[in-house]
C-alpha positions in Angstrom: -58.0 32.6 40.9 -60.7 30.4 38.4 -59.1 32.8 35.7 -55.4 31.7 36.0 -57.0 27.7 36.5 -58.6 28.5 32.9 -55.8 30.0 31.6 -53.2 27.2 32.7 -55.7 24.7 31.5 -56.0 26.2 28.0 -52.2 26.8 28.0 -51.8 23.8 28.4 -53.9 22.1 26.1 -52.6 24.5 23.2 -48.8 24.8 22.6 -47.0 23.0 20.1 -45.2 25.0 17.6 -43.0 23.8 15.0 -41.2 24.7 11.2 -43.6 24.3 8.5 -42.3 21.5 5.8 -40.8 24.2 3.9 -38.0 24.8 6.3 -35.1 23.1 7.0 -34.4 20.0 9.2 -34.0 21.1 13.1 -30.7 20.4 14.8 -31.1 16.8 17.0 -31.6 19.0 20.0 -34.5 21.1 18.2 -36.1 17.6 17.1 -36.0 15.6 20.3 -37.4 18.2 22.3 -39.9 18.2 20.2 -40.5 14.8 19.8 -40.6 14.7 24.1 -42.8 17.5 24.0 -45.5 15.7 21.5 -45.1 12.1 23.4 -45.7 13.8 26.8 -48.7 16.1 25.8 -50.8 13.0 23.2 -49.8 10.2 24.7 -48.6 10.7 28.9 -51.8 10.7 30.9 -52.6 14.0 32.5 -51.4 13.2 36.1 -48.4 12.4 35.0 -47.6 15.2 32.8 -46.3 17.6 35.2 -43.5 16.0 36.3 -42.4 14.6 32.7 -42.2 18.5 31.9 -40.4 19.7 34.4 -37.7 17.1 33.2 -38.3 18.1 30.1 -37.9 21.8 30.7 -34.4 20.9 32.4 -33.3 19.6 28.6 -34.7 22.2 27.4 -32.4 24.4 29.7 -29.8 22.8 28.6 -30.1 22.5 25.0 -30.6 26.0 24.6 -27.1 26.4 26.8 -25.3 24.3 24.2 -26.7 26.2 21.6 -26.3 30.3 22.5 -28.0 32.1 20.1 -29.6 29.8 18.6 -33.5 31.1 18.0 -34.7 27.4 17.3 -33.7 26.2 20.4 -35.0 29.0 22.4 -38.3 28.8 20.7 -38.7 25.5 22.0 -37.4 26.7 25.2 -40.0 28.9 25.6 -43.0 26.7 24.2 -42.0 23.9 26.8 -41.8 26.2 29.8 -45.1 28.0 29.0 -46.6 24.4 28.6 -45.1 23.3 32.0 -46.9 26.0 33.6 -49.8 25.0 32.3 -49.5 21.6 33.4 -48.0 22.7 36.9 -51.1 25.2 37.6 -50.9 27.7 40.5 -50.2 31.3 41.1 -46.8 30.4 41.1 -46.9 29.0 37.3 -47.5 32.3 35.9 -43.4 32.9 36.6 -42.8 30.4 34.1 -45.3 32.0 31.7 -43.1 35.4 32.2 -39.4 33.7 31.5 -41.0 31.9 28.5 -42.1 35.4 27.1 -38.7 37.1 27.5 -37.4 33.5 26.0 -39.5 33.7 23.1 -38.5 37.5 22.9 -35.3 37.0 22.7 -35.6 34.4 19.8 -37.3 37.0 18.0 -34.4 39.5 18.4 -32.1 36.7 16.6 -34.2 35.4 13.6 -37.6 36.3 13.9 -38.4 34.2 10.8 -36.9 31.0 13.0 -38.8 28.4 12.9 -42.1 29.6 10.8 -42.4 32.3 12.6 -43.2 30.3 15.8 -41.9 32.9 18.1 -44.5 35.3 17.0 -46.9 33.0 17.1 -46.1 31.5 20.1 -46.1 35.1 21.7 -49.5 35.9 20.1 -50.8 32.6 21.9 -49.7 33.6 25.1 -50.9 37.0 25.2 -54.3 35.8 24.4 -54.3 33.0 27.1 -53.3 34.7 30.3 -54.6 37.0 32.1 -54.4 40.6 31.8 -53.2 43.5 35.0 -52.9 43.3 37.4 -52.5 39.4 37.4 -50.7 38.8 34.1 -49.2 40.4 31.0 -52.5 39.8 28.9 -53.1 41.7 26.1 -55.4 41.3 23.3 -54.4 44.1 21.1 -50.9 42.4 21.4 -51.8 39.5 20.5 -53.6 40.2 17.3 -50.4 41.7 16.2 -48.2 38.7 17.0 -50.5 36.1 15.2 -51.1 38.8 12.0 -46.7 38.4 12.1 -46.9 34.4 12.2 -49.5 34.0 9.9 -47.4 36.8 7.2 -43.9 34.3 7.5 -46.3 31.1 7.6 -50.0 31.9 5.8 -50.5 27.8 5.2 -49.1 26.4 8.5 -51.2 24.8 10.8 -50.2 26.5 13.9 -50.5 30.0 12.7 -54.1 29.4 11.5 -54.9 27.3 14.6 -54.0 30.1 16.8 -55.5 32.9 15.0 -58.5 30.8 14.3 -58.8 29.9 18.5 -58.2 33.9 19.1 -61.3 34.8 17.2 -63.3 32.0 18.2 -62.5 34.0 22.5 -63.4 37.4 20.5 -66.6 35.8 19.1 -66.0 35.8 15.4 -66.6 32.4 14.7 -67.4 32.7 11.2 -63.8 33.7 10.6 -62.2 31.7 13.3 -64.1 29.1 11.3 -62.1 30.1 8.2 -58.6 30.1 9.8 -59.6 26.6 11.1 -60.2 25.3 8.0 -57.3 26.5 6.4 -55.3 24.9 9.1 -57.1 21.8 8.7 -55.4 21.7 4.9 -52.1 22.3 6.0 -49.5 20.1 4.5 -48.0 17.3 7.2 -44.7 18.1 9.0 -42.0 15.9 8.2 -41.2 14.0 11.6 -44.3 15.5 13.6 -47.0 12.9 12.8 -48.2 12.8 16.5 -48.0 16.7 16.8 -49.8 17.0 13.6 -52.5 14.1 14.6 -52.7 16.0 18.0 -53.0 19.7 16.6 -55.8 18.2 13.8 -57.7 16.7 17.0 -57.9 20.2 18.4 -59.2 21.7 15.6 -61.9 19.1 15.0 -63.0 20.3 18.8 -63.4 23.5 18.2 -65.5 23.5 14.8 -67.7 21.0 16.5 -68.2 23.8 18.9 -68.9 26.7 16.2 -71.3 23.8 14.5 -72.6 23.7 18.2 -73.4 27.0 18.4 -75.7 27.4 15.6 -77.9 25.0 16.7 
């Protein structure tokens, strides 16, 4: 059980995806869910951020209903469900974590170049995070893959090197997790995703404190 709490924590603490500043503008209903989801995560206290993601998964239910096959939409779909199970906690969240992987797979299956490559990454995040059999779908080898795909469609994003740089940093490479960091750190702003950016740079700062840390 201490596994899943440390999984759901980290989960939770981890996912924001979004297009690179390369790509084009996001329909309203891409951009105001992710505008929600950055407002809830950096600036909702923690006890209240439950409950502001469950409503938000609902319009996230819905905006992906208006908009079938839409891979944007889903890929936020999935991102906000996986981060409401991080902020609900439980056995029970891991459900959520499931549906957002078959979300997230079937945004690949439509354009898997959607969004920066978010889905991959997104799927290489989570494979990483939770647990492996018999609790969870963890996979490691899996992962890898999934981040190597985001970072091929995005090598200068911020996410994609945040996530491969966090993966190796759990594997204990922190000399290149401290090179992935870096690189994200450089990453050009997102137009529209000031507090996501701010947020994401915070995290980052975190964990090269912690490789600096560990040399000590």
């Amino acid at each position: 059980m201490s596994m899943i709490v440390r999984f759901l924590a980290a989960l939770a603490a981890s996912l924001v995806l979004a297009a690179g500043p390369a790509m084009a503008a996001p329909t309203e209903d891409v951009a105001r869910l992710q505008q929600s989801w950055a407002h809830i995560k950096y600036e909702v206290p923690p006890a209240a951020q439950e409950a502001q993601f469950e409503r938000l998964l609902g319009e996230a239910e819905q905006a992906a209903q208006r908009n079938p096959g839409n891979a944007d939409t889903l890929i936020w779909y999935g991102i906000i469900e996986s981060t409401y199970a991080g902020a609900k906690g439980g056995i029970g969240a891991l459900k959520y974590v499931k549906n957002a992987k078959a979300t997230l797979e079937r945004a690949l299956a439509i354009e898997p170049g959607a969004l920066a490559g978010s889905a991959y990454t997104s799927l290489g995040s989570l494979y990483y995070q939770v647990p492996g059999w018999p609790i969870g779908f963890g996979n490691d080898a899996r992962a890898e893959e999934y981040l190597k795909k985001g970072l091929a469609v995005n090598p200068d994003g911020i996410d994609s090197n945040f996530f491969y740089g966090d993966y190796l940093m759990r594997k204990g490479d922190a000399v290149n997790a401290e090179r992935y960091l870096r690189k994200a750190l450089q990453a050009a702003p997102r137009a529209g995703r000031k507090l996501a950016d701010d947020g994401r740079r915070a995290e980052i700062a975190q964990l090269l404190e912690k490789i600096a840390g560990g040399r000590k």
